[in-house]
C-alpha positions in Angstrom: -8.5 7.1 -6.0 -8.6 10.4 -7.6 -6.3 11.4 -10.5 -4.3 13.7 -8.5 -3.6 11.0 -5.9 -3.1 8.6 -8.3 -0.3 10.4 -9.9 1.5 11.0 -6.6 1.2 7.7 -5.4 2.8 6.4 -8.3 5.6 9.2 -8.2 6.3 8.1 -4.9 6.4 4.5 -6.1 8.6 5.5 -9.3 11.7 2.9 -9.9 14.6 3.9 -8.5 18.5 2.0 -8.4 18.6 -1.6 -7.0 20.6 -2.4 -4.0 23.1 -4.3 -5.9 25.1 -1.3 -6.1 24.8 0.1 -2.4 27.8 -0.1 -0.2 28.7 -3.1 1.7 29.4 -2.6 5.5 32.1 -4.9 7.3 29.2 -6.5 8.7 27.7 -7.4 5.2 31.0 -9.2 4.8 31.3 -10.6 7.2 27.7 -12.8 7.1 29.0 -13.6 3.7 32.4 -15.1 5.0 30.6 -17.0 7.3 28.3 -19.0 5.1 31.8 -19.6 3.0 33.5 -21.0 5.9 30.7 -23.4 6.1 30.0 -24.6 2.7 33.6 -25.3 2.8 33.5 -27.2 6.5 30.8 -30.0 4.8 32.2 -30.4 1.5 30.2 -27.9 -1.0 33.8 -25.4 -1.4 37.1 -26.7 -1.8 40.3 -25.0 0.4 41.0 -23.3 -2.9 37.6 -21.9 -3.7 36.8 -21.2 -0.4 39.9 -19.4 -0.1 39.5 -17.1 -3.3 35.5 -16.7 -2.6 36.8 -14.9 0.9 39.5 -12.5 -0.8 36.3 -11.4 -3.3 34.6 -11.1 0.0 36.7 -9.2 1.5 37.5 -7.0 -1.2 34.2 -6.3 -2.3 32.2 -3.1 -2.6 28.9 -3.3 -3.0 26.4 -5.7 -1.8 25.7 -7.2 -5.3 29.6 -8.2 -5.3 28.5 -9.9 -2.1 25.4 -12.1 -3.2 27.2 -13.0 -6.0 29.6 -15.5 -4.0 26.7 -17.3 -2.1 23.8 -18.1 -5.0 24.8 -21.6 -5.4 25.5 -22.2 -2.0 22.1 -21.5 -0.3 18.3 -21.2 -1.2 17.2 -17.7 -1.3 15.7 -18.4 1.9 18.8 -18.7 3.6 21.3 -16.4 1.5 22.9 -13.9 3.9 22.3 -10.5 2.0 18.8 -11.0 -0.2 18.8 -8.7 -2.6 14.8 -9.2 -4.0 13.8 -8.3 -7.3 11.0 -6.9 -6.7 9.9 -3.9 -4.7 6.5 -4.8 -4.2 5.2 -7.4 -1.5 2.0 -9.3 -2.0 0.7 -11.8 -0.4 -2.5 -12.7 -2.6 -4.5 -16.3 -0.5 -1.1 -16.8 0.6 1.8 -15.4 3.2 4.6 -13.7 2.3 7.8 -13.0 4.3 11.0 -10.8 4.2 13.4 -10.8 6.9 17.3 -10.5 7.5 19.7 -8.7 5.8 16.8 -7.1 3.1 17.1 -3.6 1.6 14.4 -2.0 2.2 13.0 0.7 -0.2 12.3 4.3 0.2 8.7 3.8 -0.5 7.0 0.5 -1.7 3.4 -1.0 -1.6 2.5 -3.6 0.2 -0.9 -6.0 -0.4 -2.3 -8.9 2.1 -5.4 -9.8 0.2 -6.9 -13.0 1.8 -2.9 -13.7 3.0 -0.4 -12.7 5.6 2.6 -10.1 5.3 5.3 -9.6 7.4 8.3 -7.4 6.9 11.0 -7.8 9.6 13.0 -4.8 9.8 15.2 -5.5 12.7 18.3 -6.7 10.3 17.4 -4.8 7.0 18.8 -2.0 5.3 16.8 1.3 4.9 17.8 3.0 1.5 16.2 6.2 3.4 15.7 7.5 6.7 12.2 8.2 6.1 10.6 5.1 4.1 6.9 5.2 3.2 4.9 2.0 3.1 1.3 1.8 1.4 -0.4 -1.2 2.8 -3.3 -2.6 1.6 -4.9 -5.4 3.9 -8.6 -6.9 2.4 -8.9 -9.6 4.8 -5.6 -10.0 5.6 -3.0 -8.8 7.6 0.4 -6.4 7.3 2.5 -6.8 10.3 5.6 -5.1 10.6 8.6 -5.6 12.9 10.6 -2.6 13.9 14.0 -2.1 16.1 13.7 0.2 18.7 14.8 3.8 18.0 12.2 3.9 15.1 9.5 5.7 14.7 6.4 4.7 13.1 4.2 7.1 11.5 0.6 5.7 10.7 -2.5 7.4 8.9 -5.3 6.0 6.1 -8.6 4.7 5.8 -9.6 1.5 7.6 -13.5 -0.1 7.4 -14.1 -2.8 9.4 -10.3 -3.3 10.2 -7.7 -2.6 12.7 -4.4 -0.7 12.7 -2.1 -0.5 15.4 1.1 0.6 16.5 2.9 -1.3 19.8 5.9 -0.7 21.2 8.6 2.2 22.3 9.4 5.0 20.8 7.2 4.3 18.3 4.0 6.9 17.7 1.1 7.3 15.6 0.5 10.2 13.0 -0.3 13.4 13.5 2.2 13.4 16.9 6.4 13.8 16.2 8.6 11.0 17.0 11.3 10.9 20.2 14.0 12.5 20.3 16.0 9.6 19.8 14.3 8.2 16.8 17.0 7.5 14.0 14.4 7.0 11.0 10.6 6.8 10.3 8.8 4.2 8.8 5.5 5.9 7.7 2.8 3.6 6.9 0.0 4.8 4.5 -3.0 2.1 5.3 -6.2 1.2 3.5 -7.9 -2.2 5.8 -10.9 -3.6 4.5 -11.6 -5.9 7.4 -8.2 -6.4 7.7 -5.1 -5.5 10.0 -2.1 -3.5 9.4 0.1 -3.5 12.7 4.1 -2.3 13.5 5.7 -3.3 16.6 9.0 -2.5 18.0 11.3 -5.2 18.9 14.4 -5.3 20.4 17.6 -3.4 18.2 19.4 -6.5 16.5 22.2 -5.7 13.9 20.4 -3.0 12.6 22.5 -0.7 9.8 20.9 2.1 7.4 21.6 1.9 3.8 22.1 6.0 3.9 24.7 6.4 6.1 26.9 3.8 4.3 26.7 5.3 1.1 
């Protein structure tokens, strides 16, 4: 990588706010309430906590405010907003997952080396409408999950690898994407007999993080 590229990759890459502080939709509260209603159903809330838990629910504003009610109630794996520390994925001999109610960042990297990734968008957040991926697969493999109304964008280097893009209104670089796309996820690849594929699913509860703010 040359010095010029270098330094815009890591521009594009610079750290920016958490999500802690983006808005929460009624629909962010409502996952939130839910989990409360059941800790409190088998035993792990009393009436009283579960009761003043749902008020800060209800009256909360960002979606840090939110994660803070459920930490003890639920493995990371199964909290209802995951708000990850980390921008970066990597997924070094090993496989790495994010899926559900995840902000996604307006540009991250990505890293399968000898592992599987797999980022499920259908549920998350976007913190842009136009979020750039670099995705680095050395015998391994980035998959990516998409709802349908967004585009996909896809351009790098791949040697002895694969990249593909699957799936409605979905399309490749170097052509524009439907009319009725609502956001692009553009995917800068580098496979060294690896695999970096996007396909669209169908639309879950899918929210962006810029039109709540």
């Amino acid at each position: 990588m040359s010095a010029g590229r270098g330094s815009e990759y890591r521009q594009d890459v610079n750290p920016r706010p958490g999500p802690h502080d983006l808005r929460a939709s009624d629909a962010d509260r409502e996952l939130v309430i839910s989990l409360l209603s059941e800790a409190a159903g088998d035993g792990r809330l009393t009436l009283s906590e579960h009761a003043e838990r749902s008020e800060q629910a209800l009256s909360a504003r960002t979606l840090g405010e939110l994660a803070r009610l459920t930490t003890d109630l639920a493995l990371p794996s199964g909290q209802p907003i995951k708000l990850y520390s980390r921008r970066s994925v990597s997924a070094i001999f090993a496989r790495e997952r994010r899926e559900g109610r995840w902000v996604v960042p307006e540009a991250f990297p990505v890293t399968a080396f000898f592992g599987d990734v797999v980022l499920d968008l259908r549920e998350a957040i976007l913190q842009s409408k136009r979020v750039t991926i670099f995705a680095t697969a050395i015998a391994g493999q980035v998959r990516l999950i998409v709802p349908e109304g967004v585009a996909v964008e896809m351009d790098g280097r791949s040697f002895f690898g694969i990249r593909s893009v699957r799936g409605r209104a979905m399309t490749t670089s170097g052509s524009s994407p439907g009319a009725a796309a609502t956001s692009v996820i553009q995917v800068r690849t580098l496979a060294l007999g690896g695999a970096v594929k996007a396909v669209t699913a169908r639309r879950s509860r899918w929210r962006l993080g810029a039109r709540r703010r």
